[in-house]
N, C-alpha and C positions, 0 to 999 in steps of 0.2 A: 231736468231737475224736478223733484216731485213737487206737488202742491205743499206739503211741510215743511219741506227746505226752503221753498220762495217762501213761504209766509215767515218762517223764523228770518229771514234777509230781512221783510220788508220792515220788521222788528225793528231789526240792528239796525237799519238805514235811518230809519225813525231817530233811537237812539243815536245814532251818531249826528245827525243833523241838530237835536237836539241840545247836545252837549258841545265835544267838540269843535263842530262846524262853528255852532254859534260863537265859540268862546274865540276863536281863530279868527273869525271876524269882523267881532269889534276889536281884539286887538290889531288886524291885519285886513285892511278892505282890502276888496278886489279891485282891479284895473279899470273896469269898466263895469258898469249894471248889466251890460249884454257881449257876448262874444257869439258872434257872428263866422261863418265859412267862409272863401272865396266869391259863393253865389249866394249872400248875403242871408244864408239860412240859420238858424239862431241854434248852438251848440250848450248841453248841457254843462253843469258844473263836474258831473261823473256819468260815469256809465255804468252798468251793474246789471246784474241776471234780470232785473226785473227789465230791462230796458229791447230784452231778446225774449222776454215767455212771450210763446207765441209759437218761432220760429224753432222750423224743424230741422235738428241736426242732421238728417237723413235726408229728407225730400228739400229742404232750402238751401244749406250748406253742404250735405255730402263728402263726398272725395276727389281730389284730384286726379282727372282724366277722365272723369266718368259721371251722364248725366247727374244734375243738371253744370256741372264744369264751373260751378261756385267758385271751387279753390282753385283752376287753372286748367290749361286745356291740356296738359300731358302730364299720365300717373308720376314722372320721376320732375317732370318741368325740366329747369337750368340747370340740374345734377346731372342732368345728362346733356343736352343739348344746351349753349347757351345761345341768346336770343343775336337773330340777324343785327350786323352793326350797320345799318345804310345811311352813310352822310348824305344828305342832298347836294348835289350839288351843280354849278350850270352858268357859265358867263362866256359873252363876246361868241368865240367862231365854235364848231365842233372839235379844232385841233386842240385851242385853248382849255375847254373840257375836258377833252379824250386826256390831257397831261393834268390834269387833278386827281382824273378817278386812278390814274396807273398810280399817281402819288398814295391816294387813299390805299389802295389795296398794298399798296406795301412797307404801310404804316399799319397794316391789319383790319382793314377795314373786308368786311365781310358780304356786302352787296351792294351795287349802282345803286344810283336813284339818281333822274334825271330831272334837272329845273329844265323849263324854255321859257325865251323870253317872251315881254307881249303881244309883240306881233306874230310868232307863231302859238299863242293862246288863243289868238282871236283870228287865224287861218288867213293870214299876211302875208307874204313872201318878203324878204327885206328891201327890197326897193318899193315897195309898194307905197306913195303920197300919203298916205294912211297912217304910214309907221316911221317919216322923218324923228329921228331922235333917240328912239326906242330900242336902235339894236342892240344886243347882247348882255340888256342892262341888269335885267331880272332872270334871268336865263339863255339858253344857249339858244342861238338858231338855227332855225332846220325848215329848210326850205324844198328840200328835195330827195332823193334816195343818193344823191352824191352828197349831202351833209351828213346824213346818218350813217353810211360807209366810214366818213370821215370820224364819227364822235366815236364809231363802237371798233376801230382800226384798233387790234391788237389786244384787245376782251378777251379774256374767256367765257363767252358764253352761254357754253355746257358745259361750266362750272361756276359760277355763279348766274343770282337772280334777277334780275334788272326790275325795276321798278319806274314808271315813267307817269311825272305828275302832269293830266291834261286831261282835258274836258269835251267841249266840244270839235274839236279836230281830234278825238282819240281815235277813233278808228283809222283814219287815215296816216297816225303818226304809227299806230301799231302795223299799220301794212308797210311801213319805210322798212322797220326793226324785221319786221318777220324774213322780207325780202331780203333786209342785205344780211341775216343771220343765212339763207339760204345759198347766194350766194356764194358761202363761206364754207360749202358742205354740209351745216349744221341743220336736220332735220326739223320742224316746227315739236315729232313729239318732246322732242329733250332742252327746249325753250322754256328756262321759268324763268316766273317773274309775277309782275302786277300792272296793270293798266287802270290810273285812278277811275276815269270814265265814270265818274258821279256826277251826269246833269243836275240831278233834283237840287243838289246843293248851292248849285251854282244860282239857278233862281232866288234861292232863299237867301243867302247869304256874301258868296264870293263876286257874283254879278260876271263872270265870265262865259256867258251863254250868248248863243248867235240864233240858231234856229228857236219857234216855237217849243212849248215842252211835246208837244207830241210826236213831232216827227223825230225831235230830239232823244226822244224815249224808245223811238222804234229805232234808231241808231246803235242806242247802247244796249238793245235787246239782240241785234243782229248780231254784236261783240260776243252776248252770250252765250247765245245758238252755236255761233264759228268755233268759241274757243271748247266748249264742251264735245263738240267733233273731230278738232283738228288738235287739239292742245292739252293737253289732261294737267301736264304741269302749270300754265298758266291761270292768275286771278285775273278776271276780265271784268272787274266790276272791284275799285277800293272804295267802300264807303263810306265819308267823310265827316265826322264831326268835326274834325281840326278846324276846319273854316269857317263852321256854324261857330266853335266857340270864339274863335279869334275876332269874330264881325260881334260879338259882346255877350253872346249866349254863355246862361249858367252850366252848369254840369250834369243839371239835371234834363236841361232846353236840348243840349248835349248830348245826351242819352236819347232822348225821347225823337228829338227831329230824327237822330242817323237812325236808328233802328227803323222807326215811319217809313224814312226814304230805303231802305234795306227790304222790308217786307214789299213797298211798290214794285221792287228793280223781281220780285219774287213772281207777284202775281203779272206783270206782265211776261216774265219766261213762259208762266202754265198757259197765260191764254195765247202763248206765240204755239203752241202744244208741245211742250219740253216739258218731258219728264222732273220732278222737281231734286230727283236725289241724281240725274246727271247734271244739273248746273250746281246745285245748291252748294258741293264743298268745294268748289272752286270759288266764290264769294267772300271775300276777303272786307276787313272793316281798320279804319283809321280817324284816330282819337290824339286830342287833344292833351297833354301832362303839362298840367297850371302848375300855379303856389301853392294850391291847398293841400297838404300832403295826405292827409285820410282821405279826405273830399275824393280826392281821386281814385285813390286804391278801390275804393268802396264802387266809381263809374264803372269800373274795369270789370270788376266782378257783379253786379248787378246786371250790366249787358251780357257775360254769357249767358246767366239765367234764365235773361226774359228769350233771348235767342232762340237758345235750346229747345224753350218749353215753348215757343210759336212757330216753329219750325216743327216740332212733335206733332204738337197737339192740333195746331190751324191750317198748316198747311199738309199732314201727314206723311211728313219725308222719315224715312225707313230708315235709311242709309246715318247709320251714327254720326259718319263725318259731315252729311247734314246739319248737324243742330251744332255744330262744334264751331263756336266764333272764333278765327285767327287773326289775331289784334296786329296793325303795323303801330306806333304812339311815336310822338314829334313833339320837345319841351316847344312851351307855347313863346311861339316869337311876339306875341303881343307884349309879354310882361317883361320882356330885355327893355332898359335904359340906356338911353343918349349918356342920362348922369351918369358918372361914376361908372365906365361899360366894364372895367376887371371887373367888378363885382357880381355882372351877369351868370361869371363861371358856378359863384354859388346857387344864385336859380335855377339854374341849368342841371349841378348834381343832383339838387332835393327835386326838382322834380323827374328827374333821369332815374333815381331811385324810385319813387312811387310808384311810374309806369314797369317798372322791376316788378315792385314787392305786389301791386296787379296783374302780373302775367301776361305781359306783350311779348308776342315773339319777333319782333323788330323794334329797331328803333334808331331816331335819328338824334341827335344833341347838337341844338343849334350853337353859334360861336358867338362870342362874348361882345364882336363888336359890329352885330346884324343889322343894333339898332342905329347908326351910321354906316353904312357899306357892306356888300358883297365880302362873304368872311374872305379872310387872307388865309395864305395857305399856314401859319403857324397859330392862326385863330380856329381853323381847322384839325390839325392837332389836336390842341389842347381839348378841345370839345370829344373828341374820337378817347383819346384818353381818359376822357373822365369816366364815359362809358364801360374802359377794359378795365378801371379801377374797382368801381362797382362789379364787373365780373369777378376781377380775382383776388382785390384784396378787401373788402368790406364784410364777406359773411355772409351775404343775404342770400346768395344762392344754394347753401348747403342742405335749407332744408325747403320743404315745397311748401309756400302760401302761410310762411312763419308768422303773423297776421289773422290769419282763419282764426277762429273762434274769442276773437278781442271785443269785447261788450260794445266797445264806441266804433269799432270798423262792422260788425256783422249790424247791429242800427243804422247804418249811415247805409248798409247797402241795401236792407230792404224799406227804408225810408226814399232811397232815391228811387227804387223799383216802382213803388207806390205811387211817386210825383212822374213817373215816364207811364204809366197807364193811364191815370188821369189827363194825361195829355193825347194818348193816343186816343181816349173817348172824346175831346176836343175835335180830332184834327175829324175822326170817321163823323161828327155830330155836321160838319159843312162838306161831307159826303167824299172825303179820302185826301191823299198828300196835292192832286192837282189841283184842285177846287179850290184847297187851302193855299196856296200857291198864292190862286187869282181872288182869292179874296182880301191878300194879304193878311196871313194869321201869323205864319214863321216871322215874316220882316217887322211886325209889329212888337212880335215877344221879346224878342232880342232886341230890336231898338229901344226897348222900356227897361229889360237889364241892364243894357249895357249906361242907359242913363243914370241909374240906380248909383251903378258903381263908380261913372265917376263922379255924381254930387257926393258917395262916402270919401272919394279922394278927397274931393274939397276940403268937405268940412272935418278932412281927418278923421273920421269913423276908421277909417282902413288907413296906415298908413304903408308907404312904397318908398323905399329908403331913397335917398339920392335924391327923389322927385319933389317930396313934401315934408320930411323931416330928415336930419340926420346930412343936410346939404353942402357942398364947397365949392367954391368961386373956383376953383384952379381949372385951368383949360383943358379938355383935354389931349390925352396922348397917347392915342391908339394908330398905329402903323395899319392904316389902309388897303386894299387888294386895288392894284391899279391894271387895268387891261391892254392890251397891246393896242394904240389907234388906229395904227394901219389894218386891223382885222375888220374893221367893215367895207372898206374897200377890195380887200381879198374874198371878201363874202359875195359882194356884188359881181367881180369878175367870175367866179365860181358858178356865179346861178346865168350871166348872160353865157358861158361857154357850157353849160348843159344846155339853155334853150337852142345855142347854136349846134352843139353836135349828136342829139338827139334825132330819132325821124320823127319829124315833127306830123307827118303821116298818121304815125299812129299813136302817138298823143290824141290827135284830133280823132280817130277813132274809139277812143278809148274811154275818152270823154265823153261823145257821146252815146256810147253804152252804157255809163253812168247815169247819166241823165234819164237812158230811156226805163234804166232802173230805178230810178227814185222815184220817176212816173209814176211806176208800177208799185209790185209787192215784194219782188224778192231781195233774198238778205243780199248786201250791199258789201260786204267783205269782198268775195270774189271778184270787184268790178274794181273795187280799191286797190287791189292787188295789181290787178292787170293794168291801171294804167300808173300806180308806182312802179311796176318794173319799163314803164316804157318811159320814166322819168318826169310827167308831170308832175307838175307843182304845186305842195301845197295851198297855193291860192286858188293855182287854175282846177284844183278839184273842187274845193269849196265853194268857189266861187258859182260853179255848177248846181252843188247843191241849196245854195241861196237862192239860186234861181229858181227851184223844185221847191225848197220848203217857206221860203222867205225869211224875212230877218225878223227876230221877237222885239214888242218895242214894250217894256215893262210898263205897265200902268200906275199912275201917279195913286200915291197909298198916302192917307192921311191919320 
């Protein structure tokens, strides 16, 4: 817009606020003195040209497919391809699972994604004193290369992408999968999928870390080295905002920690001596889809930006599909209610759309009744369907990034750009993501938002239907996902007849190869492998490596 036309706007803006506005609102106030986002950022009464001079239609917004990937990571988007449908999903034994996902996929669901429960998060075996209570509750378990035989029995594959959410035992759970996909004839090249394997996250936010972050670090770098050699199709790194937001972080907190921790998972590759454009497009990212409906669109598209242009510019990767961010987005299970859980399905679409009209090319739609129980398999459904509704009957797919050049969404995204730099000269100011770590800077920020947000609950600033207005005494009456109970005891027989018909020989060799590798320096893949195919156990490996790296004991943060 030239400088004549803004100034003739800023005219009529004048003029209109003037007259109009003013007359409209004394006869008509507004709702509140201030309207506020999701992340309690304070939202104009309009948006207008003047609110984007500034911002360059060419080098900020662009074109779709093509740096800087503003408007989305592929020239045609969901006109051509529509985005991965992966329900999570993961309760009680491997059999119990393995009969969901067959359900899912032929209900048209379009990739795995695997819950596990907490004791294999935190590298438990199920009998282990540790984990009385906890089987199957949160996810599936998988204690061996005869449970993961058992969850991926009758897959395709190498034809769909398996995505498996875990952390510190990732590598060892990716050597179960790699293993018994082999077993199976299936070669590792034509293995896709994703391996969440975001420690950083886990310190800051989800708290499901075992090891120190450093040896923890050289863990998920070793992930990256393997898979850039052995696996072209797989992301060996999903980096996680979902968890930073769900622990109370805003959208900007959001932005700013995952990409931090995306740029560390970077620079540790170069100094392991990896090329940066052979790991780099394999580097996959997963984000959070709140309530706030621009709020979000706006996250989606600001992180390709800053991606792109520090993947260019800072770390000099060549390789286009370098700089190219490929979104997984999961509606946020924090904001489902107990109250009133039918009504969940509506949060679930508006925010199932945003992460749409943002350009995710996956996506999960949690179930309507998450916030009391394990979805059932017809709360599953409906969630999976709302997804193919948005695909084929709503609209929004026909054209690409329909959204792009909207005065109140392109402001919200280089306003959020703005508050994720400001942050990253934060984090580099107490000398990078580790430091910050231990100095407690992430667990601070998020614990100050997330208080933020709910004193607005309190005091009604925000309100959350069902929760704090809009209330009813009636009980409710959501039909439950109820688990087979005999399945932990089938669980337990299962794991004493591997340790019994196993050679338990070379277990014990095997293990201590492991060991004498952690010692050491080399990558720890090939040592995971070998003694998964000789069937130890996810505890008896880990358990190895607690002994080499020891257990992290967080420090008290005030």
């Amino acid at each position: 817009m030239s400088q004549t036309t803004l100034d003739r706007f800023r005219h009529s803006l004048a003029a209109w606020e003037a007259g109009p506005l003013r007359k409209s609102l004394e006869r008509l106030p507004e709702r509140s003195p201030s309207f506020i986002t999701a992340s309690s950022e304070p939202v104009a009464r309009l948006y207008t040209p003047v609110d984007v001079d500034g911002i360059d239609p060419v080098d900020d917004i662009g074109l779709p497919g093509v740096y800087p990937y503003t408007r989305g990571a592929h020239p045609t988007l969901h006109r051509s391809k529509l985005w991965t449908m992966r329900m999570f999903a993961g309760f009680g034994t491997a059999e119990e699972t393995n009969a969901r996902f067959r359900y899912l996929l032929n209900q048209g669901q379009t990739g795995l994604s695997v819950a596990f429960d907490l004791p294999t998060l935190y590298g438990y075996d199920s009998d282990a004193p540790e984990t009385l209570g906890e089987f199957g509750k949160c996810g599936v378990a998988i204690c061996s290369l005869a449970d993961m035989e058992a969850l991926l029995d009758g897959l395709p594959l190498d034809q769909v992408t398996t995505s498996m959410t875990i952390n510190s035992p990732a590598a060892i759970i990716w050597a179960m999968y790699i293993a018994a996909a082999e077993k199976r004839g299936i070669p590792l090249a034509k293995l896709g999928g994703t391996l969440q394997n975001d420690i950083l996250k886990e310190y800051i936010a989800q708290k499901e870390f075992i090891f120190p972050p450093r040896p923890s670090m050289r863990l998920v770098t070793d992930t990256i080295e393997f898979g850039a050699r052995e696996m072209p199709l797989w992301n060996t790194v999903s980096i996680s905002g979902y968890h930073i937001r769900e622990a109370g972080a805003t959208a900007a907190q959001e932005l700013a920690f995952t990409l931090a921790d995306g740029f560390e998972y970077v620079r540790w590759a170069i100094a392991r001596g990896l090329d940066v454009d052979a790991f780099a497009p394999r580097l996959s990212f997963f984000f959070n889809a709140h309530n706030d409906f621009f709020e979000e669109i706006a996250k989606y598209r600001a992180a390709r930006r800053i991606w792109a242009r520090e993947m260019r510019h800072t770390f000099g990767a060549k390789n286009e599909r370098s700089w190219l961010m490929r979104t997984h987005a999961q509606t946020a299970g924090v904001s489902l209610t107990a109250q009133q859980p039918e009504i969940n399905v509506v949060r679930v679409a508006l925010q199932a759309m945003a992460a749409v009209l943002g350009g995710t090319q996956s996506l999960h739609t949690n179930s309507l009744d998450e916030a009391l129980a394990l979805p059932s398999e017809r709360s599953v459904q409906i969630a999976l369907r709302t997804q193919q509704i948005i695909a084929h009957e709503s609209g929004v797919t026909n054209t690409v990034d329909p959204l792009g050049g909207s005065y109140f969404v392109e402001a919200l995204t280089t306003r959020m750009e703005q508050d994720a730099y400001r942050m990253f000269g934060e984090i580099e100011a107490l000398g990078g993501v580790l430091p910050a770590i231990e100095h407690g800077y992430f667990q601070r920020e998020i614990a100050d938002s997330a208080a933020r947000y709910q004193h607005e609950i309190e005091q009604k600033r925000r309100i959350i239907v069902g929760v704090n207005d809009f209330t009813e005494a009636a009980p409710v009456r959501v039909p439950l996902l109820k688990m087979d109970r005999d399945g932990e005891r089938r669980q337990f027989e299962r794991l004493a007849r591997v340790k019994r018909e196993r050679d338990n020989g070379a277990v014990q060799s095997r293990l201590a190869a492991l060991r004498a590798g952690a010692q050491g320096s080399a990558n720890l893949m090939p040592f995971l492998l070998d003694a998964v195919n000789a069937y130890a156990t996810l505890q008896e490996m880990m358990d190895v490596l607690r002994g080499v790296f020891g257990v992290y004991q967080e420090p008290v943060i005030l």
